[in-house]
N, C-alpha and C positions, 0 to 999 in steps of 0.2 A: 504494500500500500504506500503512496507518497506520502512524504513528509505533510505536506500541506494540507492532506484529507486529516492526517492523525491529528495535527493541530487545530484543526476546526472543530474535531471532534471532542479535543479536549480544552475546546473552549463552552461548546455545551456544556459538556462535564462541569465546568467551572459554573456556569448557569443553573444547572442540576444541583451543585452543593448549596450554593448560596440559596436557593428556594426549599430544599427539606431540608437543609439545619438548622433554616428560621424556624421553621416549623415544628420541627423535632426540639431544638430549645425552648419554642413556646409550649410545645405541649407540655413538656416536665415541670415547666415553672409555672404556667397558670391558668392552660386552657384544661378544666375539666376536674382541677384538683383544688381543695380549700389551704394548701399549706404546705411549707417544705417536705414537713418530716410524712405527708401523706403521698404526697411524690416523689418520694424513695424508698415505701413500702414497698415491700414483697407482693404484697395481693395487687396494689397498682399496679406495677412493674409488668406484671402476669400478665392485668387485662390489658394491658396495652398490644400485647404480642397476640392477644387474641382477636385482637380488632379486627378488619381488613383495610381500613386505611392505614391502619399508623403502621401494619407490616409491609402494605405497599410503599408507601416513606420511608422505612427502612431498607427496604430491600435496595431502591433509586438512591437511598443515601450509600448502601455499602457499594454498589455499581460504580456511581461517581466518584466516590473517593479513592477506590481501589485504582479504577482508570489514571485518574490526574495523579497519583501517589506516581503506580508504577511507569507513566509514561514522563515524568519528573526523572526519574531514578535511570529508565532507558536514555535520557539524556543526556543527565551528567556522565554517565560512561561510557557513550559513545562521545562525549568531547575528552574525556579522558586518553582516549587510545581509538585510531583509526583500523581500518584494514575490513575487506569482504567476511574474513573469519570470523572478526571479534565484532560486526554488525551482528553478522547473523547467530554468534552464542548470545549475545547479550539480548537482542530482540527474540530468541527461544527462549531464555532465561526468565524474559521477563514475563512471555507469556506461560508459562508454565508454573510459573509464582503466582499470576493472576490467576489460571484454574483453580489451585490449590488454595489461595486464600478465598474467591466466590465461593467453590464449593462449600468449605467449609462453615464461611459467612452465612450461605443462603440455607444450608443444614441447619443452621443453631436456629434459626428464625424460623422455618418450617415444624421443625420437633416444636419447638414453643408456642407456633400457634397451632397446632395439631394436638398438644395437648399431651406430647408422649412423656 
């Protein structure tokens, strides 16, 4: 993929955090809860993973952050060290870090709102 689609794409991305971490920060702090220490309960916590918006907000929050994290990181080490090789381990690298943390990510959210 070129350069310039991935960039675009991680500039949604950037659009994507900035709109569910509003979101996500306001739900913890005051939409739907009377109080701190009630929005750091365990029973809160729960319902919230049980919702369907707030795990589609999450789910878009771990997407974009994952993306813009790992395509940060593809960055800096391809300015680090040139060459056809170490493009292409570093862009497998990074994508195969990225399966491994969604999967992971979109598992813990799934079991949670599934209830397992």
């Amino acid at each position: 993929m070129k350069e310039s689609t991935l960039q675009l794409v991680n500039y949604i991305m950037i659009l994507a955090l900035l709109v569910t971490l509003s979101l996500h920060l306001a739900m913890q702090a005051f939409l739907g809860v009377t109080g701190y220490a009630e929005a750091l309960s365990y029973a809160t916590a729960l319902g919230r993973y049980r919702e369907p918006l707030s795990v589609s907000l999450l789910a878009i929050l771990l997407v974009a952050a994952t993306y813009h994290g790992l395509f940060g990181l593809r960055n800096m080490l391809l300015e680090f060290r040139s060459g056809p090789r170490w493009d292409t381990f570093v862009t497998s690298a990074t994508l195969g870090l990225a399966i491994v943390m969604l999967g992971w990510g979109l598992r813990t959210i799934v079991v949670a709102f599934g209830g397992l």
